[in-house]
N, C-alpha and C positions, 0 to 999 in steps of 0.2 A: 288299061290293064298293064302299065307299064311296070317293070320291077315285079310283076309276082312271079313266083318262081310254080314252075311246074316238076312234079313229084309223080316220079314213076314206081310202079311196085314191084321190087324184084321180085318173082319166087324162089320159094328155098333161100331164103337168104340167110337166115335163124338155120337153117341145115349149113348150109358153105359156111359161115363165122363156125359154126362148131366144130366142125370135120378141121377147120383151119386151124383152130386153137388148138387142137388137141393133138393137134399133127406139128406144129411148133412147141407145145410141149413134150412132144417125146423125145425133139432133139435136143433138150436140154440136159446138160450135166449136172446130174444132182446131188451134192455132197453128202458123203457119208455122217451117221449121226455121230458119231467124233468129232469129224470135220467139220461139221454145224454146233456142234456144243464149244469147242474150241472159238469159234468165227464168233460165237454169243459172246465168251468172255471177252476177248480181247474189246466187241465193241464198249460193252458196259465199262471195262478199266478206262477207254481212250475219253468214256461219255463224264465218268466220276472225275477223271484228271481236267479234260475243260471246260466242267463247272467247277471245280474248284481255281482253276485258272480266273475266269471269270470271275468269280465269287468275289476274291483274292482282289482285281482289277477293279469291279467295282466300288469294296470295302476304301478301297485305298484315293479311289480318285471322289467319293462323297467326305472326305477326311479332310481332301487339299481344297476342294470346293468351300467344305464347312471353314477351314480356316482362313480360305480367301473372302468369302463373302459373310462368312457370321459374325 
């Protein structure tokens, strides 16, 4: 029986994770909805700018390829 592992059952364990989670959630700082509607945009402008970065990078480097190997 080498290697099998043995498995104990806490009780209340499903009770402690929640009492725990919910008790790390309240010390969280949670942004005002401004301060979230703000946070949204800027991700979205940073996510539009690099894929068009990218876009851009790879338009240009299937151009050098095509004219190096076509």
């Amino acid at each position: 029986m080498a290697g099998k592992r043995v498995t104990r059952r806490q009780p209340g364990r499903i009770k402690r994770f929640w009492r725990e989670t919910t008790g790390e959630l309240k010390k969280v700082s949670w942004p005002t909805r401004q301060e979230a509607i703000q946070l949204t945009k800027i991700v979205i402008v940073v996510m539009v700018l690099v894929g068009a970065i990218l876009g851009s990078l790879d338009l240009l480097f299937s151009r050098m390829f095509g004219l190096l190997f076509g």
